[in-house]
C-alpha positions as CSV (number, residue, x, y, z in Angstrom):
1,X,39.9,5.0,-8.9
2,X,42.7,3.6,-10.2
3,X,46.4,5.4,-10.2
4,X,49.6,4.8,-12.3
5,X,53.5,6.2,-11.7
6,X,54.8,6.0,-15.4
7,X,58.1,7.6,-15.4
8,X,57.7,11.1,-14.6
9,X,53.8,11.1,-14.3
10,X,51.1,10.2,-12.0
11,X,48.1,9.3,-14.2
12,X,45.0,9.2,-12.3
13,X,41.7,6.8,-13.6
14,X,38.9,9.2,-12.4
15,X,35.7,7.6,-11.8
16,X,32.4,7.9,-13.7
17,X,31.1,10.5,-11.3
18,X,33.4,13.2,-10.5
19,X,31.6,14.5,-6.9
20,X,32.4,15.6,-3.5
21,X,32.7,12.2,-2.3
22,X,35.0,10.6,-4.9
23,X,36.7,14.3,-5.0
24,X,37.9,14.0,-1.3
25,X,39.8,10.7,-1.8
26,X,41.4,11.9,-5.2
27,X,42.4,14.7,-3.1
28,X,43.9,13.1,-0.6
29,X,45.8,9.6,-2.3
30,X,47.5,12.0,-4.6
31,X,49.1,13.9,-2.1
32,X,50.1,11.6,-0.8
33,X,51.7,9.8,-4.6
34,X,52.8,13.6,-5.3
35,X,54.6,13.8,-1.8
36,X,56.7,10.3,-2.0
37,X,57.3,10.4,-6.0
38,X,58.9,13.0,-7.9
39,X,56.2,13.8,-10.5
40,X,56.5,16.3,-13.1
41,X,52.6,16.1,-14.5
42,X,49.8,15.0,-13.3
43,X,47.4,13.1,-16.4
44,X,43.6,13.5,-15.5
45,X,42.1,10.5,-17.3
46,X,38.3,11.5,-18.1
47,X,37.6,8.1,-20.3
48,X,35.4,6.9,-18.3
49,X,34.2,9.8,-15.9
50,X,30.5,10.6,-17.3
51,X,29.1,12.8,-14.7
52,X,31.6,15.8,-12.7
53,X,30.3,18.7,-10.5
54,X,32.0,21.9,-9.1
55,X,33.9,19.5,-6.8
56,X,36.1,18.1,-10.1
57,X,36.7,21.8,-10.7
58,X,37.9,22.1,-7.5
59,X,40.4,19.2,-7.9
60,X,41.4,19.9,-11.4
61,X,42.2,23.7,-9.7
62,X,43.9,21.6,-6.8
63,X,46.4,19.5,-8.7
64,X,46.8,22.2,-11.0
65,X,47.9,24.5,-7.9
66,X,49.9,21.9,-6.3
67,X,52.0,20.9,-10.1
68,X,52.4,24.7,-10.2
69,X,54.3,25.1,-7.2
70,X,56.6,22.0,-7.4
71,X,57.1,23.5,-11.0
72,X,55.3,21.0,-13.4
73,X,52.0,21.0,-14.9
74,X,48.5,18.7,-15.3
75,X,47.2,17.6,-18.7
76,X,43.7,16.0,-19.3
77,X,42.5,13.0,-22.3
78,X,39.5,11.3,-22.6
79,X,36.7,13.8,-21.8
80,X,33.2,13.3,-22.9
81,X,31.0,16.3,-24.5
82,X,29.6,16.8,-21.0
83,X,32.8,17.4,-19.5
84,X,34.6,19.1,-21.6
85,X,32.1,21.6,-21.6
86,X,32.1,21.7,-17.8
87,X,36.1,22.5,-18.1
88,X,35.4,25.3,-21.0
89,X,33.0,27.2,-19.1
90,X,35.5,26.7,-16.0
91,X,38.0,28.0,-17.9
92,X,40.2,25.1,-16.8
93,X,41.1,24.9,-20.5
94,X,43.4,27.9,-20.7
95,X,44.9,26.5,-17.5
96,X,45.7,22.6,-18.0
97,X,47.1,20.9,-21.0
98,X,44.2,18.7,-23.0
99,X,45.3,15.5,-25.8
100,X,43.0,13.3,-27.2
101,X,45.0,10.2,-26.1
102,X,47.1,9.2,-23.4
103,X,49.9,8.8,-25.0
104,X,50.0,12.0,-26.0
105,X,49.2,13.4,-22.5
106,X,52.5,11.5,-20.8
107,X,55.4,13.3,-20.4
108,X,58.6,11.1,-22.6
């Protein structure tokens, strides 16, 4: 997992599987990025995530929470077929911004 602080935004690289055990440490080093930066989105990079279970929900529905409550938002590029269907039935779509590019995603 790989994480970048550009500007305003904390974009975070998932990995190819999305689980419970990748989940927790997502969970917990962007706290800890959200509680010593001031970020205003959160960009959920899915390029190269190939396989997410009910825990990415849960920290999609985490950071989406957490970017609510410090009054900014989370936005999503890159999902596969598999994914994005995972986040349609979730109904994570009407919640969270999606772009088909990161560039697009980041806040200017």
């Amino acid at each position: 997992m790989e994480y970048e602080l550009i500007g305003e935004n904390l974009v975070i690289h998932l990995p190819e599987e999305l689980d419970h055990h990748s989940c927790r440490d997502l969970q917990q080093d962007s706290e800890s990025l959200l509680a010593e930066n001031e970020i205003k989105r959160v960009v959920l990079d899915f390029s190269s995530t190939s396989f997410m279970d009910s825990s990415g929900i849960g920290l999609i529905l985490g950071r989406y929470k957490r970017m609510q409550e410090s009054g900014g938002d989370v936005a999503i590029y890159g999902a596969g077929r598999r994914t994005e269907r995972l986040i349609k039935m979730s109904g994570i779509e009407k919640l969270v911004k999606k772009y088909e590019d990161r560039e697009g995603a980041l806040l200017k």
